[in-house]
C-alpha atoms as a printed R data frame, in Angstrom:
    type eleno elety resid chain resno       x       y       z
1   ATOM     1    CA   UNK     A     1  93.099  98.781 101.221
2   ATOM     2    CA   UNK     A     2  96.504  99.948 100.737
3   ATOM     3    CA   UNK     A     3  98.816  96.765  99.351
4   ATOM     4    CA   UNK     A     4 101.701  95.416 101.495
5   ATOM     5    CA   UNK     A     5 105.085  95.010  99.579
6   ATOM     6    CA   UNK     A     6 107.910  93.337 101.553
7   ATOM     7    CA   UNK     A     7 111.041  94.302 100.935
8   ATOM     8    CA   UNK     A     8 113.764  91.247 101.230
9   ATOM     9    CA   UNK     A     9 116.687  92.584 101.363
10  ATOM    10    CA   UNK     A    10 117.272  91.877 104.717
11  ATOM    11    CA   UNK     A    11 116.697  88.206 103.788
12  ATOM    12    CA   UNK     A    12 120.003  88.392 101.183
13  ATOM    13    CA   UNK     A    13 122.028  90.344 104.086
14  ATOM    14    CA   UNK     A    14 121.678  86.818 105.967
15  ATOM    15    CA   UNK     A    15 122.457  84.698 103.071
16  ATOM    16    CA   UNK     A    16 125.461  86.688 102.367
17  ATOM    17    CA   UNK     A    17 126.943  86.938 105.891
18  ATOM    18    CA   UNK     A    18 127.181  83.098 105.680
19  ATOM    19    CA   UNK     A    19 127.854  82.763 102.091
20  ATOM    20    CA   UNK     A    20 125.974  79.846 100.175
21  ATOM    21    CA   UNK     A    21 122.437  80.050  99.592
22  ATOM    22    CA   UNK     A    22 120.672  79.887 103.323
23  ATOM    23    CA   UNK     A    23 118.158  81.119 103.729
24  ATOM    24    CA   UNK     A    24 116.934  80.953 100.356
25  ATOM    25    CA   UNK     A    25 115.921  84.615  98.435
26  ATOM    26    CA   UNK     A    26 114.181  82.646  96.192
27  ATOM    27    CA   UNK     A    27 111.881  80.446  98.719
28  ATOM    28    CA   UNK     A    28 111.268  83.609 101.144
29  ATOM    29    CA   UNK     A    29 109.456  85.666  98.314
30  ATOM    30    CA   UNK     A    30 107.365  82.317  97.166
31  ATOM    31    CA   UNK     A    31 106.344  82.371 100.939
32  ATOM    32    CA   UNK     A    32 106.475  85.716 101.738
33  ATOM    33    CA   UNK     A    33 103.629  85.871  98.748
34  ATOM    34    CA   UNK     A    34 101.747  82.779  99.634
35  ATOM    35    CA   UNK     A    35 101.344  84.428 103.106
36  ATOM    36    CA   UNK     A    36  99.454  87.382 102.021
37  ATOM    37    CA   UNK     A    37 101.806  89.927 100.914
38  ATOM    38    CA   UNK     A    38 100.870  91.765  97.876
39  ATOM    39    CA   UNK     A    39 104.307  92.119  96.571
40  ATOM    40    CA   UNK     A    40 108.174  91.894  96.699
41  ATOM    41    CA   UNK     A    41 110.400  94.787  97.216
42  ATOM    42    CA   UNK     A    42 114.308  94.698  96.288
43  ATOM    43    CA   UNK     A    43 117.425  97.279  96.329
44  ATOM    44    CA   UNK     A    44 120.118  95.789  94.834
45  ATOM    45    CA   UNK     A    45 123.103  97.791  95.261
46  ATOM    46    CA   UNK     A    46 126.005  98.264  93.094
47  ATOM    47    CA   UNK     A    47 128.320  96.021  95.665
48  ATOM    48    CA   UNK     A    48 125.578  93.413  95.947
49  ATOM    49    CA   UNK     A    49 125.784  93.612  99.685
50  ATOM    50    CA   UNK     A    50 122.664  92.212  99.960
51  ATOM    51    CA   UNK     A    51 120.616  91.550  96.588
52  ATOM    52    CA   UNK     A    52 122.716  90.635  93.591
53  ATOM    53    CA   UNK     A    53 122.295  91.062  89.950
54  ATOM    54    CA   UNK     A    54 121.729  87.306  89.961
55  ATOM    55    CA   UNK     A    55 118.920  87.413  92.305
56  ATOM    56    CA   UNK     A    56 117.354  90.140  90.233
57  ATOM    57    CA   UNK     A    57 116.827  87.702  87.628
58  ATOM    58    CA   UNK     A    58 115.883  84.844  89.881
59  ATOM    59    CA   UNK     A    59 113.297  86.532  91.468
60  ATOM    60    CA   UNK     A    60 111.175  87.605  88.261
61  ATOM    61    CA   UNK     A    61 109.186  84.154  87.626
62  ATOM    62    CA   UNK     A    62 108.702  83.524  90.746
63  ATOM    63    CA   UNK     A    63 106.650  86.720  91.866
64  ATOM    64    CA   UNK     A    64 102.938  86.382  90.797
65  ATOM    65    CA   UNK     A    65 101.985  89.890  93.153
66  ATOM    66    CA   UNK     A    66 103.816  92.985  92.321
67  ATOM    67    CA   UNK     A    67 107.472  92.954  90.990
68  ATOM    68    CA   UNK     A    68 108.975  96.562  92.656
69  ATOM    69    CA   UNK     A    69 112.819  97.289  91.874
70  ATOM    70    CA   UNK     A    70 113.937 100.488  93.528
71  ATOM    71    CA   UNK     A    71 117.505 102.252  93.399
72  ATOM    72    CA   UNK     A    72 119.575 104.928  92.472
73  ATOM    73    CA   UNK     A    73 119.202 104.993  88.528
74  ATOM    74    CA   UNK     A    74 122.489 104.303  87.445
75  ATOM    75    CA   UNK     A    75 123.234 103.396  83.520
76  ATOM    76    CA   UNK     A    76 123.882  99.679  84.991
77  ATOM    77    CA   UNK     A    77 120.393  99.925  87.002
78  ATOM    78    CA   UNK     A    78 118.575 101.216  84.281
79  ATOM    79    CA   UNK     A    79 120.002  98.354  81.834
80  ATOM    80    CA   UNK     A    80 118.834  95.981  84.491
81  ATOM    81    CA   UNK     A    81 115.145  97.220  84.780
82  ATOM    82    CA   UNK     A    82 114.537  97.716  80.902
83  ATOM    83    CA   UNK     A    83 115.964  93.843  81.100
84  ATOM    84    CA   UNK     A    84 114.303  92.137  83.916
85  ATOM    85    CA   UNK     A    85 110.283  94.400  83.078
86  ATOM    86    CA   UNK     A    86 109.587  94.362  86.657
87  ATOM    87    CA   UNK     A    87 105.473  95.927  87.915
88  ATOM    88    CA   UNK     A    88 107.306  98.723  89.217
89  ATOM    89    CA   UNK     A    89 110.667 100.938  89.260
90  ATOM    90    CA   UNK     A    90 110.885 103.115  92.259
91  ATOM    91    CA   UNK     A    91 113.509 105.909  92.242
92  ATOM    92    CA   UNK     A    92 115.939 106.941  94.928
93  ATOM    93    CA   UNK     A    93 118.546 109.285  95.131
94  ATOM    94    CA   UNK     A    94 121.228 107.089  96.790
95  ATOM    95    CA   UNK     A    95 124.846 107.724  96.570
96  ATOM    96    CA   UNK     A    96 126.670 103.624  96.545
97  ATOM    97    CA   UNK     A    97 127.739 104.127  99.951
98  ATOM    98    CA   UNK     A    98 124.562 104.771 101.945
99  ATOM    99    CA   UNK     A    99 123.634 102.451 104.428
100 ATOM   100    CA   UNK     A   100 119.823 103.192 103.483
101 ATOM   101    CA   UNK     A   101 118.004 105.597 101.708
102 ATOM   102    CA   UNK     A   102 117.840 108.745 103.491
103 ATOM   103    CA   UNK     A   103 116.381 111.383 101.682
104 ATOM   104    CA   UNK     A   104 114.282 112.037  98.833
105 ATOM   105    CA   UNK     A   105 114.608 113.573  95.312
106 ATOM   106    CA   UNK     A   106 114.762 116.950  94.431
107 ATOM   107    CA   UNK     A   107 112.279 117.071  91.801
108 ATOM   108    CA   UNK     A   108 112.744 120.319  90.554
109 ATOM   109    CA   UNK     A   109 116.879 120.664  90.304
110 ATOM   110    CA   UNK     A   110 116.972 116.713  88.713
111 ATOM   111    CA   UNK     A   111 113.617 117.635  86.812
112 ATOM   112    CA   UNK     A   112 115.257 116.826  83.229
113 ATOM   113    CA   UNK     A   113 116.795 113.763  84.838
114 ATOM   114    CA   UNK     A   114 114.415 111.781  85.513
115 ATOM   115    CA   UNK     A   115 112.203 113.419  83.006
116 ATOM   116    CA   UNK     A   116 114.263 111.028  80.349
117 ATOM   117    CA   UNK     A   117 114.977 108.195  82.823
118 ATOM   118    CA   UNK     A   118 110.579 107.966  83.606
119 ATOM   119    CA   UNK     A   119 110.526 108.063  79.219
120 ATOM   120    CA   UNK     A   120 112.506 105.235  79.076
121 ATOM   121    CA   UNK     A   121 110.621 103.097  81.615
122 ATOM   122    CA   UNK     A   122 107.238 103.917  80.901
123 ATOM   123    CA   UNK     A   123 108.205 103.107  76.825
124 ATOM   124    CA   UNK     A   124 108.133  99.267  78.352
125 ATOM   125    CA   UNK     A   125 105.229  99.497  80.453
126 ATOM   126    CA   UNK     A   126 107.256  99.586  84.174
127 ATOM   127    CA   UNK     A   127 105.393 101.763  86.286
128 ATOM   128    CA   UNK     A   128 107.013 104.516  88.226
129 ATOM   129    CA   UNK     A   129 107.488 105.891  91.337
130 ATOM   130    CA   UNK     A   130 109.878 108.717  92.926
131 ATOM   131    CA   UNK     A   131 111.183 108.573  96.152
132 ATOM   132    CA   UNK     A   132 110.086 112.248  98.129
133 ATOM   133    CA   UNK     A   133 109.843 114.128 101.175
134 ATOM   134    CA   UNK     A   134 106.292 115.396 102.701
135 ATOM   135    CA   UNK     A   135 107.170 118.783 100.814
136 ATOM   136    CA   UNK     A   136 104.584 119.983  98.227
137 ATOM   137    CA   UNK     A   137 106.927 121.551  95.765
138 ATOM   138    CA   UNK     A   138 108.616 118.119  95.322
139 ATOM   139    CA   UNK     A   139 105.285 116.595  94.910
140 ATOM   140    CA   UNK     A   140 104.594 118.604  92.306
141 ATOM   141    CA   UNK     A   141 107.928 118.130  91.069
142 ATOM   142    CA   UNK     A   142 107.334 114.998  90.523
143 ATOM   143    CA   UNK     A   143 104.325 115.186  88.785
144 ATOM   144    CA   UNK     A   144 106.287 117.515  86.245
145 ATOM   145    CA   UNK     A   145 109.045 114.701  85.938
146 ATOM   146    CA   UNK     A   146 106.065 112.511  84.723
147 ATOM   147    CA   UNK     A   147 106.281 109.385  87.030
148 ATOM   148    CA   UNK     A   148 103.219 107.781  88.167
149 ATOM   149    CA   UNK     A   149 103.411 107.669  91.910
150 ATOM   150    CA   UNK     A   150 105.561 109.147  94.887
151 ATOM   151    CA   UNK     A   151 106.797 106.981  97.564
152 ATOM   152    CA   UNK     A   152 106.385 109.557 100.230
153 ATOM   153    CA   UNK     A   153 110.054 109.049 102.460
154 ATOM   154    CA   UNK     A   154 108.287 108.295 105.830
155 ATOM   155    CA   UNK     A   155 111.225 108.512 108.644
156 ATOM   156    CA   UNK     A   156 110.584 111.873 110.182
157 ATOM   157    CA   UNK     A   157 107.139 110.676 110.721
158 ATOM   158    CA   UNK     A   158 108.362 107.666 112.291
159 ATOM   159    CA   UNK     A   159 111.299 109.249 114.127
160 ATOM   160    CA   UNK     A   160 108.504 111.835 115.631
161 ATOM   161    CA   UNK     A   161 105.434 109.743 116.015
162 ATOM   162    CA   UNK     A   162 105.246 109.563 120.111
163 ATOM   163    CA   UNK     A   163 106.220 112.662 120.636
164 ATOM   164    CA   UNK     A   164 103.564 113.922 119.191
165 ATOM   165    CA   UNK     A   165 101.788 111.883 116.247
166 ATOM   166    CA   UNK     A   166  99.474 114.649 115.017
167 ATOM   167    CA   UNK     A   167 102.118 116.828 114.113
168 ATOM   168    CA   UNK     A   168 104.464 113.869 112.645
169 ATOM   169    CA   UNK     A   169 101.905 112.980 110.385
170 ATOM   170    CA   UNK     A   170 100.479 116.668 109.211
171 ATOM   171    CA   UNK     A   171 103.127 117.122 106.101
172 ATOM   172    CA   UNK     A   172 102.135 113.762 104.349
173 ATOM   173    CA   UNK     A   173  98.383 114.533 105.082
174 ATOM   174    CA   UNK     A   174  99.248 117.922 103.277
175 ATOM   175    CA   UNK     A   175 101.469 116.089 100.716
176 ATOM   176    CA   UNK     A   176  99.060 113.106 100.168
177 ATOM   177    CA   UNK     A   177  95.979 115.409  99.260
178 ATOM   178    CA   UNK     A   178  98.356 117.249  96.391
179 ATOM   179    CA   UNK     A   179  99.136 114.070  95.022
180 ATOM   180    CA   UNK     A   180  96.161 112.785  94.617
181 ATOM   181    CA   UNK     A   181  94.637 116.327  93.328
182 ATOM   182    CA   UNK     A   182  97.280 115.711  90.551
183 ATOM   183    CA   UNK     A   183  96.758 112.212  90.134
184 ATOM   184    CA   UNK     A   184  99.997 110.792  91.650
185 ATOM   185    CA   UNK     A   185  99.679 107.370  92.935
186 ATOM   186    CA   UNK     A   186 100.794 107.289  96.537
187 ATOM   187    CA   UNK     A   187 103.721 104.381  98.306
188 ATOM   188    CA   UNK     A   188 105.212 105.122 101.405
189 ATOM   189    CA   UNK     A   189 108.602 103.815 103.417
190 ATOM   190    CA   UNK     A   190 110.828 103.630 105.542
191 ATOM   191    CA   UNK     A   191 110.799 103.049 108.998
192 ATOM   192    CA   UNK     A   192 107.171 101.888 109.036
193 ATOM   193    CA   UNK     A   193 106.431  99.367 111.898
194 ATOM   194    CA   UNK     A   194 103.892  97.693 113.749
195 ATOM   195    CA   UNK     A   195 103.141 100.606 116.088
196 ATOM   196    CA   UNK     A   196 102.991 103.492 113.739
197 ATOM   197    CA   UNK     A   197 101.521 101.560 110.498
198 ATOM   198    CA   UNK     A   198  98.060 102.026 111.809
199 ATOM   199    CA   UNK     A   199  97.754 105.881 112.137
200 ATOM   200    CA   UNK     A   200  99.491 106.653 109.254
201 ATOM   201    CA   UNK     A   201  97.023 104.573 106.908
202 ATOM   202    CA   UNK     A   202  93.907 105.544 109.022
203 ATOM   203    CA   UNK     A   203  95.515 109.162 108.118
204 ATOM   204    CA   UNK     A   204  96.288 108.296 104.139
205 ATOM   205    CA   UNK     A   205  93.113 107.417 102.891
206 ATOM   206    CA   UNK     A   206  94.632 107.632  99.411
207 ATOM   207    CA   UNK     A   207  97.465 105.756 100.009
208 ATOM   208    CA   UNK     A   208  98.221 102.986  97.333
209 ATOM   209    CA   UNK     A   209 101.499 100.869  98.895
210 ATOM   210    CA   UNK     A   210 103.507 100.766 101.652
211 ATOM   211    CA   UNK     A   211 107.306  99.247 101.301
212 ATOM   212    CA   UNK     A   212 108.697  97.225 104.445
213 ATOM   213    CA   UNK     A   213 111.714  95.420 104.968
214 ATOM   214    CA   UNK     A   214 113.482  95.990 108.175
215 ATOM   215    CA   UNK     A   215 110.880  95.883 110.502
216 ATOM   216    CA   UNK     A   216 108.885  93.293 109.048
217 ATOM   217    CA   UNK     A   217 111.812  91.007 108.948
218 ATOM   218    CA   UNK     A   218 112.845  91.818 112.235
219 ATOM   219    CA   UNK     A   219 109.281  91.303 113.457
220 ATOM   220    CA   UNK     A   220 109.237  87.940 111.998
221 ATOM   221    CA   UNK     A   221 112.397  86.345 114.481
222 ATOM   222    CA   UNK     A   222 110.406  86.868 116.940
223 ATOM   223    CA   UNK     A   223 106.736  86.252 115.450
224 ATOM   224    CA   UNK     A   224 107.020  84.168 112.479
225 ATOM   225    CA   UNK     A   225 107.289  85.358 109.177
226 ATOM   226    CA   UNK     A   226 103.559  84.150 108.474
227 ATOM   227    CA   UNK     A   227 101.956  85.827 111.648
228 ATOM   228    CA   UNK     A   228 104.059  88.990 110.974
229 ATOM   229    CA   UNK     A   229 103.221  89.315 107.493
230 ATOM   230    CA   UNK     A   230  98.965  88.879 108.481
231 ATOM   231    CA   UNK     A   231 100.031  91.636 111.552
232 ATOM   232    CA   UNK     A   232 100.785  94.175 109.042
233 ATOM   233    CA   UNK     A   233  97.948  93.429 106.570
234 ATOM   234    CA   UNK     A   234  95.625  93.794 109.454
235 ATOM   235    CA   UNK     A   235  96.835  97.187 110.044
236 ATOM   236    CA   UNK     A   236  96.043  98.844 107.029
């Protein structure tokens, strides 16, 4: 069964509208775990608009699942990660200003890169993952950069999925069966909810991890955070 990381960030963009320290980061992973997720996914940015450097550290003996830091690797993130040893470092190609992520790497142009960035994390053990588009040649890119996994970038599929869910989910069936030919772990984000979850895992079958912060979150002001997280296990 594919694992179920929830990303918090969300979480920290309450705290911080209020200032202080409610809700607590801290409490909502222990929870957030304790209900059934199988790890914690956080983005801290470099204008801490939601998780902060302080948080980073926090965080790390309190997560017993899976420890995933992702962001745009920076000198200042890449201090951070060799520091803090989380499970897992995924990459994203995020200017600071972005609101989200919204596209994936090219692996072939920023080959030499991350080539040297991977090096560095895999020296300590992190595993890693790139952030990519349903394109084969990036796949393959990626391999050639020498991370461990993809997190396949999942918002077209999303963005096209009643229209016409067959076709939405075609590249990352494509994309899915070269990674695992060339024995790339598979994540996948963004934009992944309670109606399209389903399908796209049914689809997957090799699919390690998903990533989900927004949704779930939003999901859980209505539903609880409990129920919500047990919702989305249930789907994959």
């Amino acid at each position: 069964m594919p694992k179920l990381s929830v990303n918090i960030n969300k979480i920290a963009t309450i705290r911080n509208a209020r200032g202080g320290c409610i809700p607590n980061l801290v409490e909502a992973a222990i929870k957030i775990q304790k209900f059934g997720a199988d790890g914690i996914t956080i983005h801290p940015r470099p204008d801490e608009r939601h998780i902060t450097i302080k948080d980073v550290y926090d965080l790390k003996p309190k997560i017993n699942t899976e420890y995933n830091i992702e962001g745009y690797p920076s000198e200042d993130f890449i201090n951070l990660v060799l520091k803090v040893i989380p499970n897992q470092v995924t990459l994203v190609p995020d200017p600071p200003e972005v609101i989200t992520s919204c596209a994936g790497w090219n692996t072939i142009k920023f080959q030499s890169f991350l080539k040297d960035i991977i090096m560095r994390f895999q020296s300590k053990g992190i595993r890693t993952s790139i952030f990519v588009e349903p394109n084969v040649e990036m796949v393959e890119g990626a391999k050639l950069c020498g991370s461990d996994r993809i997190e396949l970038y999942t918002e077209d599929y999303a963005k096209n999925y009643h229209d016409d869910r067959k076709k939405a989910i075609n590249p990352y069936i494509i994309a899915a069966k070269i990674a695992n030919k060339i024995n790339l772990g598979i994540n996948a984000g963004h934009d992944l909810n309670l109606d399209n979850l389903e399908y796209f895992s049914k689809q997957i079958p090799e699919l390690d991890e998903v990533s989900i912060g927004h949704a779930l979150i939003s999901d859980a002001l209505y539903l609880g955070l409990e129920n919500t997280i047990q919702m989305y296990k249930r789907l994959l």
